[in-house]
C-alpha positions as CSV (number, residue, x, y, z in Angstrom):
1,X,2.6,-7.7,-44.1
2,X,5.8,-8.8,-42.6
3,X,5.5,-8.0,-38.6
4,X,2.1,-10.6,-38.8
5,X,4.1,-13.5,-40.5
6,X,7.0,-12.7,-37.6
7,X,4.4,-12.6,-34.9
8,X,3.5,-15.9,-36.2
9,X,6.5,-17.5,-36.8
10,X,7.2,-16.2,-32.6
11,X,4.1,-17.6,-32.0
12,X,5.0,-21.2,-33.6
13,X,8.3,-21.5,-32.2
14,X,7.3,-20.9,-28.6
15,X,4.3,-23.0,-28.9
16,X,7.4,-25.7,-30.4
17,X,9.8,-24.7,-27.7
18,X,7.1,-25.6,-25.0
19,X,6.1,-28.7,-26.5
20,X,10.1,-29.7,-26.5
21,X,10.1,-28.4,-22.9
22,X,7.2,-31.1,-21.7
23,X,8.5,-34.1,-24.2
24,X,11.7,-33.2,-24.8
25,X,13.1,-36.0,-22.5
26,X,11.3,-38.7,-24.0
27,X,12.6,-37.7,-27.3
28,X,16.2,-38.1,-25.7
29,X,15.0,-41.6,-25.1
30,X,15.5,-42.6,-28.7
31,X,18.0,-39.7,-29.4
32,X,20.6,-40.0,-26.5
33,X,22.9,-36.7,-27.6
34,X,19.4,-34.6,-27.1
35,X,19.6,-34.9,-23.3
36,X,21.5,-31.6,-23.0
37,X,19.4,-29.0,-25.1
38,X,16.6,-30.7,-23.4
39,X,18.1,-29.7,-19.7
40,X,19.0,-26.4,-21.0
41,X,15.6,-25.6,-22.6
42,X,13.7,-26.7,-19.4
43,X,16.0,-24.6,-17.5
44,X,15.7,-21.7,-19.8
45,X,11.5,-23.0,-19.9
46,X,11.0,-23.5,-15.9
47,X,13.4,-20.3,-15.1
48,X,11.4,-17.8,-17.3
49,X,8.1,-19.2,-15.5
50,X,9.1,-19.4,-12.2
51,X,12.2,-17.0,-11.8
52,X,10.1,-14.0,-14.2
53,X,13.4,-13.6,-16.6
54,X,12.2,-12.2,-20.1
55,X,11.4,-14.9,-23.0
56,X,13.0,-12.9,-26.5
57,X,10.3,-15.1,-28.4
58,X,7.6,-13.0,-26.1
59,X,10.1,-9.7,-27.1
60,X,9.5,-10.5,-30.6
61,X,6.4,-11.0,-30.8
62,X,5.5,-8.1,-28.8
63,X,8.1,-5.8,-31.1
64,X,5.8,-7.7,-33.9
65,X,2.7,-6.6,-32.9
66,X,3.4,-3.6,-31.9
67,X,5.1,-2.9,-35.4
68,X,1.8,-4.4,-36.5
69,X,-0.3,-1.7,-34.8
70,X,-1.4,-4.4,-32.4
71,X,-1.4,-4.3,-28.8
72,X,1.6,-6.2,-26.6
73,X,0.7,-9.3,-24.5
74,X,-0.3,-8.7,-21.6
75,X,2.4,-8.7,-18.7
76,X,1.4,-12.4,-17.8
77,X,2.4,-13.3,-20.9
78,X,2.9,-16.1,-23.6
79,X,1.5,-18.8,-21.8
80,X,-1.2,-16.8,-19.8
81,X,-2.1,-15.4,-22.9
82,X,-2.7,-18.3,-25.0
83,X,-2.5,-21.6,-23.1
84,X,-4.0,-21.0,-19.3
85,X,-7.7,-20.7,-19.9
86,X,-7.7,-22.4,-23.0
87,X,-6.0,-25.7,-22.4
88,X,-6.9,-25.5,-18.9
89,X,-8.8,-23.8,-16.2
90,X,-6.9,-20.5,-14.4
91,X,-7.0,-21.9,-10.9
92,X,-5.2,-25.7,-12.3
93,X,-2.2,-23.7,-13.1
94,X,-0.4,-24.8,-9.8
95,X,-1.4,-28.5,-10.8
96,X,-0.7,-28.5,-14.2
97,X,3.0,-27.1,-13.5
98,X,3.6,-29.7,-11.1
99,X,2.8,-32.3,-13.7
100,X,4.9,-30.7,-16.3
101,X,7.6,-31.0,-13.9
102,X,6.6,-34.6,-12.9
103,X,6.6,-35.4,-16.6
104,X,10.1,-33.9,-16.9
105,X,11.5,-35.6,-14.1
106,X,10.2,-39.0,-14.9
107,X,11.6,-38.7,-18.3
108,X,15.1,-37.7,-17.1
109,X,14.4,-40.9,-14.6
110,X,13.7,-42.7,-18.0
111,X,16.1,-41.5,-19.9
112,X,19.2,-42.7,-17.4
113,X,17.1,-46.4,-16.4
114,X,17.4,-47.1,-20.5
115,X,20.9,-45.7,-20.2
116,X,21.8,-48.3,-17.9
117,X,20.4,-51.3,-19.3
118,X,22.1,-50.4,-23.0
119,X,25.4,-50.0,-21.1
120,X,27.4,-53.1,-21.5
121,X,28.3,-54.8,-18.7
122,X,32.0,-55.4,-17.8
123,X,33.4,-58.0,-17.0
124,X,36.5,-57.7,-14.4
């Protein structure tokens, strides 16, 4: 009864973690002091997709279902498993990255414009 509600509660806060990883920067738009958990979880985010480095929210939900009796993910993992092919097609997974990190980018680019113009300006 416990390893399905910590498979879930893996699941949930890696689905969260994504989402924070895609809109995270926009959310530092109102929030300012945000800006650095979001570089660091898009780091951690785009590092563990691209680079390959182990996720421990896929470790625990693996240990989870496999305490469970349940088979792991597969090797693809988390987002293979329950986003690509559900959210989108498996062959838009190049495009769908590079508008993730467009996304990213143009919030960052956001998020230091709004900077700017709520800087006051100083007068010399």
């Amino acid at each position: 009864m416990v390893y399905p509600a910590v498979e879930m509660l893996a699941v949930t806060v890696h689905f969260a973690f994504i989402g924070y990883v895609v809109i995270g920067g926009f959310l530092a738009w109102r929030w300012r002091r945000t800006i650095v958990l979001h570089v660091f979880a898009v780091v951690w985010g785009f590092g563990s997709v691209l680079v390959g480095y182990d996720c421990p929210l896929t470790n625990l939900e693996n240990w989870a279902r496999g305490m469970a009796g349940r088979p792991p993910l597969p090797p693809s993992g988390f987002i293979a498993h329950y986003i690509t092919g559900v959210l989108y097609p498996v062959d838009a997974v190049n495009l769908v990255r590079l508008l993730v990190a467009a996304l990213v980018l143009g919030s960052w680019m956001g998020f230091v414009l709004r900077g700017r113009a709520a800087a006051p300006a100083s007068f010399s």
